[in-house]
C-alpha positions in Angstrom: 76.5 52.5 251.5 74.7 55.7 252.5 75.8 59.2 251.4 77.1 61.8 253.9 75.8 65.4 253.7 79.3 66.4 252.5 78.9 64.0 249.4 75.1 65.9 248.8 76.6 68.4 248.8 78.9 68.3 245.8 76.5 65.9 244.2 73.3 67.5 243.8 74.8 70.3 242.0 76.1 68.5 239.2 72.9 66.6 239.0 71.1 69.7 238.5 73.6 71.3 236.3 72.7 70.0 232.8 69.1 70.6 233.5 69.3 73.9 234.3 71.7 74.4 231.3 68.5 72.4 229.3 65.8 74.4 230.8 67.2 78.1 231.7 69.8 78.6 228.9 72.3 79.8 231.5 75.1 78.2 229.9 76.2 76.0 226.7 76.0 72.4 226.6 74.7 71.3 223.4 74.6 71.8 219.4 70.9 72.1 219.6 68.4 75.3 220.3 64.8 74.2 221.1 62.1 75.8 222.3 62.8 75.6 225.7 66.7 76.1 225.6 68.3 79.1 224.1 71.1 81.3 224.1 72.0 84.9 225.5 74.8 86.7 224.7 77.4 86.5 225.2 76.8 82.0 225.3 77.4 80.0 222.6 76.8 76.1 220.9 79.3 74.4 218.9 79.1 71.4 216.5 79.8 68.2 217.6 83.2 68.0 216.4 84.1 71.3 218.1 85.2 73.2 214.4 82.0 75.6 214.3 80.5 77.7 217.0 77.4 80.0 217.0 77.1 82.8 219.0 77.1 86.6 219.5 80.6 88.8 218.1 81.6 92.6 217.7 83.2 92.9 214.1 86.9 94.3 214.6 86.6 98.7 215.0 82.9 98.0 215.7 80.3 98.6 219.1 77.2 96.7 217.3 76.5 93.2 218.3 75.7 90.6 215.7 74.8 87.0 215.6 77.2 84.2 213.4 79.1 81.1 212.7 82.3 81.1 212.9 85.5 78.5 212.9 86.3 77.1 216.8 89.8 77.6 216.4 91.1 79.4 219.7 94.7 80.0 218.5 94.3 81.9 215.5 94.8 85.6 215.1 91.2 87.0 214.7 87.8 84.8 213.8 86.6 83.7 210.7 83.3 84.5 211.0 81.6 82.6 208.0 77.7 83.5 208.7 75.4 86.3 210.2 72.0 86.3 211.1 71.1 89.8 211.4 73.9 91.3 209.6 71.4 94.2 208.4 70.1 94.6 211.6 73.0 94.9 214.5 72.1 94.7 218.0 72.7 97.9 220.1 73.1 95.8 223.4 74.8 93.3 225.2 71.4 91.5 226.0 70.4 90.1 222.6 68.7 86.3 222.7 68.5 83.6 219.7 65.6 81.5 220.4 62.9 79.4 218.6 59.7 81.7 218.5 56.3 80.0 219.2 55.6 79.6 215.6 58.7 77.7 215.3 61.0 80.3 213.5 64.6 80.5 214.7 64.9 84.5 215.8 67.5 86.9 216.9 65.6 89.3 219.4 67.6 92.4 221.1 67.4 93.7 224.9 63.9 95.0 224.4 62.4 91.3 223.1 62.3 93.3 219.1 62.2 90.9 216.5 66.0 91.7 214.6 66.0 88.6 212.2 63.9 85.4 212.1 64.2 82.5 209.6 61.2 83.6 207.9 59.7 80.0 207.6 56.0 80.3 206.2 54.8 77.1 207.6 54.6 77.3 211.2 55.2 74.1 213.4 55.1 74.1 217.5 58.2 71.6 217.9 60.9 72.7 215.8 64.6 72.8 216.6 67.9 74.3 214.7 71.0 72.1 215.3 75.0 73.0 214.6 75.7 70.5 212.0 80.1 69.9 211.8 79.9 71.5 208.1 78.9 74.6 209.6 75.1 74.4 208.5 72.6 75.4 211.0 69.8 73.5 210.5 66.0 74.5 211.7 64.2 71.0 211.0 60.5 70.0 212.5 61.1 67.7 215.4 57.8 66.0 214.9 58.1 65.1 211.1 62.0 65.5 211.0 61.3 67.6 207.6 64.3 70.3 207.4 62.4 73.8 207.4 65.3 76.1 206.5 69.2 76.0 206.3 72.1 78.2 206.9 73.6 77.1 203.6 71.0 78.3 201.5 71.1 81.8 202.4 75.0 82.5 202.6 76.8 85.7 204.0 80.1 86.0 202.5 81.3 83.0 203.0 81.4 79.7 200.8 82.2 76.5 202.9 82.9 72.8 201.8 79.5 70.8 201.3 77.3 74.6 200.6 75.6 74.7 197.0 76.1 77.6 195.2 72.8 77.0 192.9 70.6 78.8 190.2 68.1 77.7 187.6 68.7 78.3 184.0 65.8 81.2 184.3 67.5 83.3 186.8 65.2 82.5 189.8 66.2 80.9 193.3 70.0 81.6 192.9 72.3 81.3 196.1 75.1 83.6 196.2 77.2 85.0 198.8 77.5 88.6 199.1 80.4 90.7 200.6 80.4 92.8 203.7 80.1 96.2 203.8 83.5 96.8 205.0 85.4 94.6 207.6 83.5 96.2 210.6 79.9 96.2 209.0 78.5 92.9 208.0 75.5 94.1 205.8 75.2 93.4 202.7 77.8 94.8 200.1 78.3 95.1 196.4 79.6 92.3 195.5 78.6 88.7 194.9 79.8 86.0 193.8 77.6 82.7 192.7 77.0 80.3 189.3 75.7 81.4 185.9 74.8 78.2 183.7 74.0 80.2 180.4 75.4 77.9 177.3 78.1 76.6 179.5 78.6 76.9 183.3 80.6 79.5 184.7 81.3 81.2 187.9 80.7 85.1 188.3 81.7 87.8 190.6 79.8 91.2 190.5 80.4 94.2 191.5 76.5 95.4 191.6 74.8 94.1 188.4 78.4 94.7 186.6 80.7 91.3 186.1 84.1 91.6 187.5 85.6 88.2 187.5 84.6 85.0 185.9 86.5 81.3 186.0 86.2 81.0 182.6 83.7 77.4 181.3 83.7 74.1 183.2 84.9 71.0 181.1 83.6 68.5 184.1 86.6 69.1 186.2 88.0 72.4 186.4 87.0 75.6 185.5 89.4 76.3 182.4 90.1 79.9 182.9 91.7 79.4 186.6 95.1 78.3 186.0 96.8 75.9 188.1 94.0 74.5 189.5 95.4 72.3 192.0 94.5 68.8 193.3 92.0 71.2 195.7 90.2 71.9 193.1 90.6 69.2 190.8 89.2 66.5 193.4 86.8 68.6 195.2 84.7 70.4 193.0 81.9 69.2 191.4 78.9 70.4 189.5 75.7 68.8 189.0 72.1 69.1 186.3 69.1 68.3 188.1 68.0 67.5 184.3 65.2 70.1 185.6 67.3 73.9 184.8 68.6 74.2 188.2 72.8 73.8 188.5 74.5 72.8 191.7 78.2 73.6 192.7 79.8 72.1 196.0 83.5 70.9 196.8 84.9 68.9 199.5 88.8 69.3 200.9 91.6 66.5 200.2 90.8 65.7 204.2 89.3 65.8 206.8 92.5 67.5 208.4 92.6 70.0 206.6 89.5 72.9 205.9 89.1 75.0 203.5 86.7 78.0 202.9 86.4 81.1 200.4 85.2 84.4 201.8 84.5 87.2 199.6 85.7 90.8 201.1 84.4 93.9 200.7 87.3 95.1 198.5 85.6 92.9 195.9 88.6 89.8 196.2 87.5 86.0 196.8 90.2 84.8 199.0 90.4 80.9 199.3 91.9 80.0 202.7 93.3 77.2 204.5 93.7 75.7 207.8 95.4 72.7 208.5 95.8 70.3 211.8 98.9 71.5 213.3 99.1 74.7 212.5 98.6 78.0 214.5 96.9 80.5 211.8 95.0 80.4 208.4 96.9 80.5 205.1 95.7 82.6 202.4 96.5 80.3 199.2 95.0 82.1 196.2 92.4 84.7 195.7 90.3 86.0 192.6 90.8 88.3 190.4 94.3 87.9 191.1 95.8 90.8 188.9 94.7 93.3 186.4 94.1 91.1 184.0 91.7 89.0 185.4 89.5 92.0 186.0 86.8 91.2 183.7 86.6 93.1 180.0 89.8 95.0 180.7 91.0 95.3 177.4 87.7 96.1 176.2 85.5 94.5 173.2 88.2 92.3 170.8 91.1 93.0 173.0 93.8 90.7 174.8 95.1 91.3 177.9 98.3 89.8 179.0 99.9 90.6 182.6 103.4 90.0 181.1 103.4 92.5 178.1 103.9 96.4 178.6 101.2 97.9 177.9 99.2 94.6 179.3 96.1 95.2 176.6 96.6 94.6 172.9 93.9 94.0 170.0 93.4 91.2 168.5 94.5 90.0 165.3 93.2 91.7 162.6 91.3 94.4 164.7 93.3 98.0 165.6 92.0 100.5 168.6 88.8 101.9 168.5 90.2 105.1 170.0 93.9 105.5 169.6 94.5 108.2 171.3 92.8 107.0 174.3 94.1 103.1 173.8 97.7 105.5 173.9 97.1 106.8 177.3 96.0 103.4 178.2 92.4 103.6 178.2 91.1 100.7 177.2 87.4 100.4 177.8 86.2 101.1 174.3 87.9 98.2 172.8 89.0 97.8 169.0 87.6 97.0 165.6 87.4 95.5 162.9 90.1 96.5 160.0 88.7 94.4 157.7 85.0 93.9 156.7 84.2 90.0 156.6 82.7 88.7 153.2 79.4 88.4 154.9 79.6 92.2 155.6 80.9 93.0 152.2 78.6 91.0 150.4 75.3 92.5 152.5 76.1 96.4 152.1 77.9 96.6 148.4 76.8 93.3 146.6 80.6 92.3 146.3 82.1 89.4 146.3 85.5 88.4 147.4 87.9 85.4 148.8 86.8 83.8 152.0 87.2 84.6 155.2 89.9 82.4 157.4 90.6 82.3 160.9 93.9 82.8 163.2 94.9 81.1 165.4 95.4 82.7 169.1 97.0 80.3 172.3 96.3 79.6 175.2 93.9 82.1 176.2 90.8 82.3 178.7 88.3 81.9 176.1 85.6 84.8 175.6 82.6 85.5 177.1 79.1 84.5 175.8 80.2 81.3 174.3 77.5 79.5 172.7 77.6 75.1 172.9 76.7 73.0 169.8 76.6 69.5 169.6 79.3 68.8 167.0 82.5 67.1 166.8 85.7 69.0 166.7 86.4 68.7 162.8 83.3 70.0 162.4 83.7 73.2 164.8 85.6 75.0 162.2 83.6 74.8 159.4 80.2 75.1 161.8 81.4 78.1 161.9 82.4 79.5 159.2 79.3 78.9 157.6 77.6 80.8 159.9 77.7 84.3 159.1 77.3 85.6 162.6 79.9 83.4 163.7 83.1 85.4 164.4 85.3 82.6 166.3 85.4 79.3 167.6 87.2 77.0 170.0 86.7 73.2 171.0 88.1 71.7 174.5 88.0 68.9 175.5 85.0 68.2 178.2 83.3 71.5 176.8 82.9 70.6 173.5 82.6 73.3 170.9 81.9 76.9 171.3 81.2 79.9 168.8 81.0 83.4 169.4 78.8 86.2 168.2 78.3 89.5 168.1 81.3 90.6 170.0 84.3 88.8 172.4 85.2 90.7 175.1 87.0 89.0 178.7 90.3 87.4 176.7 93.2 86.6 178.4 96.6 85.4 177.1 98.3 82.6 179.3 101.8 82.3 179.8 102.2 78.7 180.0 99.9 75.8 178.3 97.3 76.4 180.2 93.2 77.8 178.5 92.2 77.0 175.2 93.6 77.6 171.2 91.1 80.4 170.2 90.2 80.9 166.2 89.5 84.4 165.5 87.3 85.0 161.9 89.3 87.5 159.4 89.0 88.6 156.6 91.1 86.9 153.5 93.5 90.0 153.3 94.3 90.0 156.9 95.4 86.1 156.3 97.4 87.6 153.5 99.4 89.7 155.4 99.8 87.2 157.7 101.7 85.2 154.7 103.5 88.3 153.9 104.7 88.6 157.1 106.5 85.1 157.0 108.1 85.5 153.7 109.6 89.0 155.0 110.4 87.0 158.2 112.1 84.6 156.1 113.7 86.9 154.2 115.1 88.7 156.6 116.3 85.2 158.3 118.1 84.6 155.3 119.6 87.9 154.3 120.7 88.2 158.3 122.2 84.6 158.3 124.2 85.7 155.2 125.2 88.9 156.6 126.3 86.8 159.7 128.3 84.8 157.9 130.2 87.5 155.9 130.7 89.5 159.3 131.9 86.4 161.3 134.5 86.2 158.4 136.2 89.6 158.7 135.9 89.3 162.6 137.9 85.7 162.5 140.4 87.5 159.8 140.5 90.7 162.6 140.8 88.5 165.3 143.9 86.5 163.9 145.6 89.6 163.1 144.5 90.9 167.0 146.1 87.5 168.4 149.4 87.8 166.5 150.1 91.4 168.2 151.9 91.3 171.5 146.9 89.2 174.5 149.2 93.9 175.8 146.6 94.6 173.9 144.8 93.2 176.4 146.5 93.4 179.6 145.7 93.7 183.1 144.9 97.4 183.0 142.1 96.9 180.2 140.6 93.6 181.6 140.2 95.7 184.8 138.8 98.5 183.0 136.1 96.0 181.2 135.1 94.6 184.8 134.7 97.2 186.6 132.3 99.1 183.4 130.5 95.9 183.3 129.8 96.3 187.0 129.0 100.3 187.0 126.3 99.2 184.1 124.7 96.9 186.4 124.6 99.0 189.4 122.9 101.5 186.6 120.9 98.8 185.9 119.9 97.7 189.7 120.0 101.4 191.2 120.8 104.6 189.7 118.5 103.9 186.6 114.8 105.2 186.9 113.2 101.8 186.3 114.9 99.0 188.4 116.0 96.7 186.2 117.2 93.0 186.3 119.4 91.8 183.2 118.7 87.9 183.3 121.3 87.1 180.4 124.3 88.5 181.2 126.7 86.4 178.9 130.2 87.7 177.2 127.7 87.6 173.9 125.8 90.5 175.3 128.9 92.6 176.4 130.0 95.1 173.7 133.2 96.7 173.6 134.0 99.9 171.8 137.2 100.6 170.2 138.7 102.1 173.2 137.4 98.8 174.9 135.1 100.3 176.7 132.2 97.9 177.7 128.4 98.2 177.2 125.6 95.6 177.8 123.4 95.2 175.4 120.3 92.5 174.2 117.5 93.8 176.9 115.1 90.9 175.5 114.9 89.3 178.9 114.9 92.1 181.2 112.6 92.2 183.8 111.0 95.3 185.4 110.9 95.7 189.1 108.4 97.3 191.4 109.6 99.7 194.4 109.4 97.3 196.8 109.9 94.5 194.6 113.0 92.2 195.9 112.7 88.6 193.5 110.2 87.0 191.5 109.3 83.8 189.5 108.9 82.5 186.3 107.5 79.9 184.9 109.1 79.9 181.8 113.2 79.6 182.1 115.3 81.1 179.2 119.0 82.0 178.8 122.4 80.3 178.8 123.5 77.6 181.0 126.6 78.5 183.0 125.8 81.9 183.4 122.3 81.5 184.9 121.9 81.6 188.9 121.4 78.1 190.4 117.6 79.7 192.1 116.7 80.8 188.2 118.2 77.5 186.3 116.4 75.4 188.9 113.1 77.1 190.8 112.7 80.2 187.8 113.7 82.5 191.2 115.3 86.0 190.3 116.9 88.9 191.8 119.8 91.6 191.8 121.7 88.6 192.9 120.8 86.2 189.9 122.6 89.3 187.5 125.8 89.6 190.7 125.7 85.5 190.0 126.5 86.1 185.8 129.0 88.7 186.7 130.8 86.5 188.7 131.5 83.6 185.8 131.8 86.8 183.6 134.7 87.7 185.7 136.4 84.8 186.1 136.2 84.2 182.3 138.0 87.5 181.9 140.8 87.1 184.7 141.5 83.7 183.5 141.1 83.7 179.7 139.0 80.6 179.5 135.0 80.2 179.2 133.2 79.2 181.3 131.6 75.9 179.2 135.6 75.0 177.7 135.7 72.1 179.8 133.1 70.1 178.5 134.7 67.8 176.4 137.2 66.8 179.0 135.9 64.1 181.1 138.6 64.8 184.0 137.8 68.4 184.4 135.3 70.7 185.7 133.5 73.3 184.4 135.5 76.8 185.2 133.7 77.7 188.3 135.0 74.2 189.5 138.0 74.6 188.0 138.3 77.8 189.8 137.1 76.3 193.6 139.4 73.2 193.4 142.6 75.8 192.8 141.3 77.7 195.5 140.9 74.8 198.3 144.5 73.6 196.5 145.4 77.3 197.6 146.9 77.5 194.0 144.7 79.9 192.8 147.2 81.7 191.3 147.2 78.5 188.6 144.2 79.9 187.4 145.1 83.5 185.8 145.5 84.4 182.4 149.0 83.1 181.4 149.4 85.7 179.0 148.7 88.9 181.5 152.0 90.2 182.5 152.2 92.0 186.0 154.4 93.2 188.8 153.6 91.4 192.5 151.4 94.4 193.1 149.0 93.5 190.4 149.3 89.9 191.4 147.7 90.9 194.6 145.1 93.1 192.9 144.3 89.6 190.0 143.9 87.3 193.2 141.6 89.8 194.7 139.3 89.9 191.8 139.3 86.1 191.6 138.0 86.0 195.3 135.1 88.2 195.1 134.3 86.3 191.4 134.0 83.2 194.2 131.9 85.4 195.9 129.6 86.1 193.2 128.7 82.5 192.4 127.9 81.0 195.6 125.1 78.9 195.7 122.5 80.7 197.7 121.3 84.1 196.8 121.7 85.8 200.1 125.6 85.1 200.3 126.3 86.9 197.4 127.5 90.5 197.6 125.3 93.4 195.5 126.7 95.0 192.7 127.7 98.0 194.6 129.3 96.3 197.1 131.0 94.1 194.7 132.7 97.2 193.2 133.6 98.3 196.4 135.6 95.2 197.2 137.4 95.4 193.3 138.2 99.3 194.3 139.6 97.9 197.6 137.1 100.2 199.4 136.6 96.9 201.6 139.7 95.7 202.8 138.7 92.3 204.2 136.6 89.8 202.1 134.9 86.7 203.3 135.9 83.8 202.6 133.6 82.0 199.4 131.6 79.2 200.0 131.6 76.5 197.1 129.1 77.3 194.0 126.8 75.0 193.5 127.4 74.3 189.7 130.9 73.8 190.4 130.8 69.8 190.0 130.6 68.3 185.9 127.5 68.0 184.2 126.0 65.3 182.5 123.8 67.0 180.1 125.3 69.4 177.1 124.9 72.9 176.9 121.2 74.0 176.1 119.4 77.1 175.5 116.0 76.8 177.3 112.5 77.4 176.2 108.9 75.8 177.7 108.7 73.2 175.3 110.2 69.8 175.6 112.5 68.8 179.0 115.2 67.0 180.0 117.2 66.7 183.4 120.4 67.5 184.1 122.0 66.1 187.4 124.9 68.0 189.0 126.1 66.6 191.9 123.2 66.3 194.3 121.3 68.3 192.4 119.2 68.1 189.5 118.4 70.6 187.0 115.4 70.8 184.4 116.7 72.4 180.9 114.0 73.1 178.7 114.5 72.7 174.9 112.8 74.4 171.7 111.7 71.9 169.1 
């Protein structure tokens, strides 16, 4: 069957099509540049499996035109530009070319035909190619030989991508690192870096110029043991290899092929690890390093700890004081501490004396210092290793690093809060081990003597409290149980809002409520307050401590807190008060509840009045007022956080300021346990099931 003009007409055209796209460049329709096909701004090529493009882009706030890599990912909120060719030398036009040069080099020329960038090759070759590979690798290989000339990966931007070496050689030479912008609108070359140091052990390093300002801590073969929480990320993707010739090699790989992930170092000095993942419409920023102050390297200066919890964060270590204590006061911290003590070594070299032997403490978990040093031993022998090594000053053995001993100085500590790092042994002299004895018999002692005092005081208070119960609970009437509510209430909105740090109780028990002689309440036992910030609204924990049954269901369960966790407290504490009973005095009745469930089934029952304080004598006026107070007690225990009134409104609803109260949704801890009463810690677990919920409780050994 012949063709009709008509059908020429729309065939010929896409005949020719792809081979003018081959020959001319005039539009993109391959991975590939070659000699004879190149691309113009603003064109572009993209891997095969469409995740990477190369092509021309204008930096956000910026007029200068660069060449990079970047993700394919249409939807998200700006690119993620991962590579640039000429990032130290923009184009100043829109008519900028990236083409293979005659002697082969790849080459980013502007409006005028000026050389900008080129791949720098030294060996020239008259067939070469560079190719898009799907890891987001350009590749410029000689089409003749197939030898690979030069890649992408080994001369980063700021950008670290799944299958990229980060590399160096135990001499310093040849290391790849990636380098920060300038700022987010000028690519060039920054001050930081960020790359792999294999001295004694294998770390990673981010500088800020020549000067460290992060590390990961060493590498035991599968993480790096001064990131905590390294997740399954991490744990299955990384891996570093010896070329048994000096030179170290560091790649990772994601948990799937659905999911990427990359780690981009900004100009503020941050690595940022980020995450995109099939299905969703933006990137995820998951973690980024350093992540707080402490992880700035040497904050706390030579022999000093830095822990984000404490107040002031830096400390010095066992048996060492400030250098400068007037500075270390106004929370300077850069010259460190010292020694108090002179080792035996020391005392031995400059006087001749002799003395006891030196010992170590013991200080866990921490990120281990700086400048460890590797020997070949087994962990018994660690500890004596080094302590007949003069110039040893500390040791620590984990497992997959092996041992390491320190010299000179340590400097980069950091304490963890939970069980991740390593147990660090810190050389001091005998006397500082001394006092450390010292210490524990004056600990004990004071156990003791306190226990006894206890004891004696518990006495008189039973004896005080008998004679109290035998008066006529009006001692304790209505009037007085209000008055203790409502102070309890104005010192937590002191607490929450009219205080000049913003605090949040997180034990607020009838233990911790102290009554005057007039009756008049005060909270006391601070131990677990939290501190927070402006603009600070919750935060977590990791670590769960206080008392079961007055602990919010978000703390007990997920270490969540807020202003609402303390409202959640003053709830059981008020229905403890109006009704006489704690809140735990159910336990060993199998048919009942504990008081909050008590308290919801007489409310469904509409028999709430069941559950007031027999002995609280009132007129039908105060009944109102006692069934009032139990209603916004429900309010205060509901299960979620956001359905519970603040303290200030809470008082405004006792006051009667607010008229009409919502109706309480059922608490969440209002069904039995099946697990007794515990005080938590971080040590050993056990669950607790409540209803259809379970709840960890941690216990000390």
């Amino acid at each position: 069957m012949g063709l009709t003009n008509s059908t020429y007409s729309v065939f010929l055209p896409a005949l020719f099509l792809p081979l003018l796209c081959f020959c001319f460049g005039i539009c993109t329709c391959t991975n590939t540049i070659t000699s004879t096909q190149f691309i113009q701004d603003p064109e572009t090529i993209t891997s095969t499996d469409n995740a990477f493009k190369l092509g021309f882009f204008t930096p956000f706030n910026s007029t200068k035109r660069y060449v990079g890599i970047m993700y394919n990912f249409p939807v998200a909120s700006e690119p993620q530009v991962v590579w640039v060719a000429n990032r130290d030398k923009p184009l100043n036009d829109s008519f900028g070319t990236l083409k293979i040069l005659e002697d082969g080099n790849l080459a980013v020329l502007d409006g005028k035909k000026e050389l900008l960038w080129s791949s720098n090759v030294s060996s020239s070759t008259t067939n070469s190619s560079a190719r898009l590979l799907d890891t987001g690798d350009l590749v410029l290989q000689d089409e003749s030989s197939g030898s690979k000339l030069w890649e992408s990966f080994e001369h980063p931007s700021n950008s670290y991508l799944e299958k990229m070496k980060l590399s160096t050689h135990v001499n310093g030479d040849e290391k790849v690192l990636i380098t920060s912008w300038r700022s987010p609108s000028d690519p060039s070359t920054g001050s930081y870096s960020f790359g792999l140091v294999p001295l004694h052990i294998p770390q990673l390093f981010l500088w800020n110029g020549t000067d460290p300002y992060w590390r990961s801590g060493p590498w035991n073969g599968q993480v790096f043991i001064g990131i905590p929480n390294m997740n399954s990320v991490f744990l299955n993707g990384f891996s570093l290899v010896n070329d048994g010739e000096g030179r170290f090699y560091l790649n990772f790989a994601g948990p799937s092929k659905s999911v990427y992930i990359y780690y981009v170092l900004n100009s503020s000095g941050t690595l940022t690890e980020k995450t995109w993942a099939v299905g969703k419409q933006d990137w995820e920023v998951t973690r980024g390093f350093p992540k707080d102050e402490c992880d700035i390297y040497g904050r706390c200066g030579q022999f000093g700890s830095c822990n984000i919890e404490d107040s002031p964060i830096c400390t010095c270590l066992k048996g060492f004081e400030p250098k400068n204590k007037e500075e270390w006061s106004r929370r300077n911290w850069t010259r460190g501490c010292v020694r108090r003590t002179k080792l035996q070594c020391d005392r031995n070299n400059t006087k001749g004396e002799e003395g006891k032997e030196d010992g170590f403490l013991k200080l866990n978990p921490v990120k281990v210092p700086d400048f460890a040093e590797w020997l070949n031993v087994r962990q018994d022998n660690c500890g004596s290793q080094c302590l007949n090594n003069c110039s040893c000053i500390a040791y620590a053995y984990y497992q997959g690093v092996g041992c390491m001993h320190w010299s000179g100085t340590l400097v980069d500590i950091q304490k963890f809060s939970d069980s991740v790092g390593a147990d660090l042994y810190i050389r001091v002299a005998h006397t500082e081990l001394d006092k450390k004895r010292n210490m524990k018999v004056v600990i004990a002692s004071v156990i003791i003597i306190g226990s006894l005092s206890s004891v004696v005081s518990a006495y008189f208070t039973w004896k005080w409290m008998v004679k109290i119960t035998g008066l006529h609970k009006q001692h304790l009437d209505w009037s007085k149980r209000v008055n203790i509510i409502e102070g309890i209430g104005r010192g937590l909105l002191y607490l929450h809002r009219d205080s000049r740090l913003r605090i949040i109780h997180r034990d607020l028990k009838p233990s911790n409520v102290l009554l005057d002689e007039a009756l008049n309440p005060k909270i006391s036992d601070f131990g677990m307050a939290r501190i927070f910030g402006c603009n600070e609204d919750q935060a977590n924990t990791g670590r769960i401590a206080g008392t079961f049954g007055y602990m919010a269901p978000e703390y007990a369960m997920e270490g969540r807190f807020s202003e609402r966790s303390d409202v959640y407290s003053f709830g059981v504490l008020l229905l403890e008060i109006v009704s006489g009973r704690k809140n735990n005095s159910f336990y060993q009745d199998e048919h009942a509840l504990s008081l909050l469930g008590f308290a919801w089934k007489l409310w469904n029952e509409e028999k709430i009045v069941n559950l007031i304080d027999p002995t609280i004598i009132f007129d039908r006026f105060s009944q109102m007022e006692v069934l009032r107070y139990i209603q916004v007690g429900l309010l205060c225990v509901q299960d979620l956080a956001r359905d519970r009134p603040t303290i200030s409104t809470v008082l405004s609803m006792l006051s009667s300021e607010i008229v009409d109260l919502p109706t309480p949704k059922q608490p969440v801890l209002a069904e039995k346990e099946t697990c007794p009463h515990t005080v938590h810690s971080q040590h050993s677990q056990q669950t607790c099931s409540i209803k259809d919920y379970s709840l960890t409780t941690v216990e000390g050994r």
